[in-house]
VOTIMAR-325653 format. One record per residue: residue in three letters; x negated, y negated, z of N, C-alpha, C in turn. Coordinates in steps of 0.1 Angstrom, whole numbers, plus 5000, padded with zeros to 4 digits. Layout:
N
R  type    nu    nv    nw   cau   cav   caw    cu    cv    cw
R   ALA     X     Y     Z     X     Y     Z     X     Y     Z
...
END
This chain:
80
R  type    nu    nv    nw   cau   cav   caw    cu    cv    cw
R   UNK  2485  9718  3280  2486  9709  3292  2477  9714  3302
R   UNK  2471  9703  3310  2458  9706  3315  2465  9711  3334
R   UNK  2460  9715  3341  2463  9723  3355  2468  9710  3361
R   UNK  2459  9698  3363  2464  9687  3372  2479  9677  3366
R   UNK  2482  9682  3351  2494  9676  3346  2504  9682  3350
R   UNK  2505  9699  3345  2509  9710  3359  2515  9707  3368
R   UNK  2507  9709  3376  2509  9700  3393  2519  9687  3398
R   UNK  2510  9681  3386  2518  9664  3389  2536  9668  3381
R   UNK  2533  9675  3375  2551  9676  3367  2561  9683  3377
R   UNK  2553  9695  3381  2561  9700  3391  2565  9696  3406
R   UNK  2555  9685  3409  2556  9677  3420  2566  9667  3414
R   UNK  2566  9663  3403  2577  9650  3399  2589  9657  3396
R   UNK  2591  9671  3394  2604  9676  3392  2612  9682  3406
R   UNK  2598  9686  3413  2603  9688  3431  2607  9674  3437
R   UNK  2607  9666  3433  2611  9655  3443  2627  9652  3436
R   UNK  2625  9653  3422  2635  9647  3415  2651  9656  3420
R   UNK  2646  9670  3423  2657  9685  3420  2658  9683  3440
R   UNK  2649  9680  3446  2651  9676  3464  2660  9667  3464
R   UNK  2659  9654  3456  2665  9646  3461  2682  9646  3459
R   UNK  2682  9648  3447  2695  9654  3441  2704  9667  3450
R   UNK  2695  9675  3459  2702  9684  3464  2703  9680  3481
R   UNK  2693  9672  3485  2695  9666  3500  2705  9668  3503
R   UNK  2711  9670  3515  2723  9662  3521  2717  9650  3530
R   UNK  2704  9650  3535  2705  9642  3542  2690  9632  3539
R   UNK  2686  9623  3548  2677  9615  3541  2658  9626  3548
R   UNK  2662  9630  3560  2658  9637  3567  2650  9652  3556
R   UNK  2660  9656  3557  2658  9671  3549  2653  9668  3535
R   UNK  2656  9654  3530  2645  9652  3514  2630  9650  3518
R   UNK  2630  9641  3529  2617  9643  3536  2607  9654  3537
R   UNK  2614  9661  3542  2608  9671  3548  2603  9680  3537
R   UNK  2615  9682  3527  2612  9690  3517  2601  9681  3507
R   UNK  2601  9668  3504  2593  9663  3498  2573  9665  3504
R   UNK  2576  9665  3516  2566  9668  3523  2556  9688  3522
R   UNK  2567  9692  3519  2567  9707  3519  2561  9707  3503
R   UNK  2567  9699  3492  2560  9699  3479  2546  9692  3479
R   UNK  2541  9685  3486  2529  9675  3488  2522  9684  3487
R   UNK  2522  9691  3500  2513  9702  3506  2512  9714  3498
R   UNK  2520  9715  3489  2521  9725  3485  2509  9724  3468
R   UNK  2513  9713  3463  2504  9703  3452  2489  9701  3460
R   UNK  2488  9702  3473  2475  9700  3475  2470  9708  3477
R   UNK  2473  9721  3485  2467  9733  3482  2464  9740  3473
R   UNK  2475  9743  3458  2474  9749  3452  2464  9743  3439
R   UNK  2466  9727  3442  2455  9718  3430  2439  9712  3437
R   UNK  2435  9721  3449  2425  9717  3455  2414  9709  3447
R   UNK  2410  9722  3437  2401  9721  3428  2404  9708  3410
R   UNK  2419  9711  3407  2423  9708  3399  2424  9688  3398
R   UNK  2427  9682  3407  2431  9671  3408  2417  9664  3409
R   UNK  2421  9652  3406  2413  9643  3406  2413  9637  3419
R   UNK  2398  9632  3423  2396  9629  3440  2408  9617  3443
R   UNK  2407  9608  3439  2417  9595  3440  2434  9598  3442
R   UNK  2437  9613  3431  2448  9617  3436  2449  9623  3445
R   UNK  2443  9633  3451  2444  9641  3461  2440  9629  3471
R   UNK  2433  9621  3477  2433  9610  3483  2450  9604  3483
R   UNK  2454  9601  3477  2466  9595  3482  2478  9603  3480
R   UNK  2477  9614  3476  2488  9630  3482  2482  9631  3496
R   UNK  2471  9629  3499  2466  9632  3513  2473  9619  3524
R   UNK  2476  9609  3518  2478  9594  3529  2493  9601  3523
R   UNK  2499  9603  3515  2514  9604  3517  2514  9617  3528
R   UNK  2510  9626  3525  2515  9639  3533  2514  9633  3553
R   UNK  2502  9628  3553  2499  9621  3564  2512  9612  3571
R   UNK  2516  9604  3564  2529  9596  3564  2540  9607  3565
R   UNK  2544  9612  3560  2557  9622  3561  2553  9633  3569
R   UNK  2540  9633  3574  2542  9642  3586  2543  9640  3599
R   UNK  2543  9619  3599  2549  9615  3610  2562  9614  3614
R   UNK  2566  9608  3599  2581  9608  3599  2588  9625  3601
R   UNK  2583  9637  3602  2584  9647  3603  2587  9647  3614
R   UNK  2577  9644  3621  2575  9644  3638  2584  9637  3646
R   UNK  2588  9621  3639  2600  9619  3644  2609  9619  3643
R   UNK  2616  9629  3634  2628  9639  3631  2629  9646  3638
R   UNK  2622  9655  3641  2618  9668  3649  2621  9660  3665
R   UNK  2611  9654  3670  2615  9643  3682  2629  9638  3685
R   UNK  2632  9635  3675  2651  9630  3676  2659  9643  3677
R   UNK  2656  9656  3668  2666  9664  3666  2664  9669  3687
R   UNK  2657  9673  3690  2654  9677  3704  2662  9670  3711
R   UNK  2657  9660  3713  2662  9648  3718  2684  9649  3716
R   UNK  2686  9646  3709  2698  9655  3705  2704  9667  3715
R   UNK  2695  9675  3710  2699  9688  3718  2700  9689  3733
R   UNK  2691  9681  3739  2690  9681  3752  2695  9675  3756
R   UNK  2701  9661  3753  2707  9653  3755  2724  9656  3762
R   UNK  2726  9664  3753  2742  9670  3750  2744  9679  3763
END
């Protein structure tokens, strides 16, 4: 099995084993985001440009939705 099959299996087994253990829709996010990054650093070399191009637009995407998690949870806090 080649490095970038690797990668893509354990990114498809990290989303599958996150989602299953979330409690919330938030925290699969986050952790889905935490595997992205994690597939794109460690497969820098490994992946093909087209994938890493659209691991790069997803991670981009969930690091806004990140942001407005993070924005809300505050928001929360202060609020109270």
């Amino acid at each position: 099995m080649a490095v970038r099959e690797s990668l893509l299996l354990f990114l498809a087994a990290w989303m599958v084993v996150s989602a299953l253990l979330s409690p919330s829709t938030g925290v699969f996010l986050t952790v889905a985001l935490i595997g992205i990054l994690i597939v794109l650093e460690v497969g820098e070399f490994y992946l093909p440009v087209e994938t890493k191009e659209s691991l790069k637009y997803s991670a981009y995407f969930l690091l806004l939705v990140f942001a407005f998690i993070v924005a809300r949870k505050v928001y929360e806090v202060l609020g109270k």
